[in-house]
C-alpha positions, 0 to 999 in steps of 0.5 A: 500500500505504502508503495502504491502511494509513492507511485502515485505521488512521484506521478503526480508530481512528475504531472505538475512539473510538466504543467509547470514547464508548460506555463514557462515555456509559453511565458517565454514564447509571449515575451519573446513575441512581445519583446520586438514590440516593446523594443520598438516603444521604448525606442520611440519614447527615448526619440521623441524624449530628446526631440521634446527636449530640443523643442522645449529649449527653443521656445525658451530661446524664442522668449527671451529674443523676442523679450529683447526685442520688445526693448529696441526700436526698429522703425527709427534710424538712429538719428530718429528719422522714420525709416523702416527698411531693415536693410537700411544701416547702421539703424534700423539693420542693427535692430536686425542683426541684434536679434540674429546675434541674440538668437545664436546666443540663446539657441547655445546657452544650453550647449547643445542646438545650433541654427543651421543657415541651409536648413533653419531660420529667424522671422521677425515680424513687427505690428502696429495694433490700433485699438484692436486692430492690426492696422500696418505689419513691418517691414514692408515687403521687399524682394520677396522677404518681409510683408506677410512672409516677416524678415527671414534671415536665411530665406529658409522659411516664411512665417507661420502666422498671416496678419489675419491670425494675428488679428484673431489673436487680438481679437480673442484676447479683447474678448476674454478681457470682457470686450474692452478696447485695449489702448494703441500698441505694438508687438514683435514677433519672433519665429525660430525654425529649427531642424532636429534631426534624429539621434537613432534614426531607427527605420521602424520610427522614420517609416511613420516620422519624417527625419529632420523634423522641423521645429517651430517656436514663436513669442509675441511681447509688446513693443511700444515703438511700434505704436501706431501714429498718427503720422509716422 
């Protein structure tokens, strides 16, 4: 009797080792099947985690050029004559190349982005905003550059926003202020467009993700010479 039970606990033994080995075995088929799948997430979050990281970073360096903007003068020469070419030198230019200077600066205080002068680019844009309405958009438009495009730097881009958004922009502003008309006021507009490249490069993300993507950051800051007036 002793030995019956023996056999039949060595069987039923031998029986839950099997069904043990079953469930490893299928729990490793499952991950081996999962694993591509979780590789290929993993790798994603990673690249879009640097690409966030680089955004973020551009909007700062927007913020703080656009903040230096808001102090300058664009539409006088430095002898304070109206002049809003930007091409005109030393002054309005300087204002112009202030900002490039600015942007550059900006763009590599954390020591990592760089503006690439084939593929990235600057756009300022400046408006006079008459009593909530965008009554003149500067510069004037000029061999293709400036107008609605704003002041390219490299040529590269043009800028995202129409004097219409920006209208909407003002106008939806009035109405979140309980529609009271704001004072005469000006603003500056600046638009960094940067290319982020990819570190991996993975083929499984630039199936679905075209490599560079390009990045777009802007900042709009009140600039009070560029109020409008009765006759500039």
């Amino acid at each position: 009797m002793k030995a019956e039970v023996s056999v039949d606990s060595l069987r039923i033994r031998l029986q839950r080792a099997k069904r043990q080995w079953r469930r490893r075995g299928q729990s490793l088929t499952e991950f081996a099947i999962l694993l591509p799948l979780l590789l290929v997430m993993l790798s994603g979050l990673i690249e879009f985690g640097f690409l966030l990281n680089d955004y973020l970073d551009l909007i700062d360096a927007a913020r703080e050029v656009a903040r230096f903007a808001a102090d300058e003068d664009p539409l006088h020469d430095e002898t304070g004559a109206w002049n809003t070419d930007p091409t005109n030198s030393p002054e309005p230019e300087g204002f112009y190349t202030r900002i490039w200077t600015n942007t550059d600066r900006a763009m590599t205080m954390g020591g990592q982005l760089a503006l690439n002068p084939a593929t990235d680019d600057v756009v300022v844009s400046l408006f006079s905003v008459n009593f909530g309405t965008v009554s003149a958009r500067y510069p004037l438009l000029q061999a293709g550059n400036g107008g609605e495009n704003g002041w390219t730097r490299w040529g590269n881009h043009t800028s995202n926003f129409s004097s219409g958004a920006v209208q909407t922009i003002v106008t939806d502003s009035i109405t979140s202020n309980g529609g009271a008309l704001p004072p005469n006021t000006g603003v500056v507009m600046v638009e960094v467009f940067y290319d982020y490249n990819m570190l991996m490069g993975l083929p499984w993300i630039t199936a679905f993700v075209p490599n560079p993507v390009t990045l777009h950051a802007y900042s709009f800051m009140p600039n009070s010479a560029l109020e409008p007036t009765p006759t500039p």
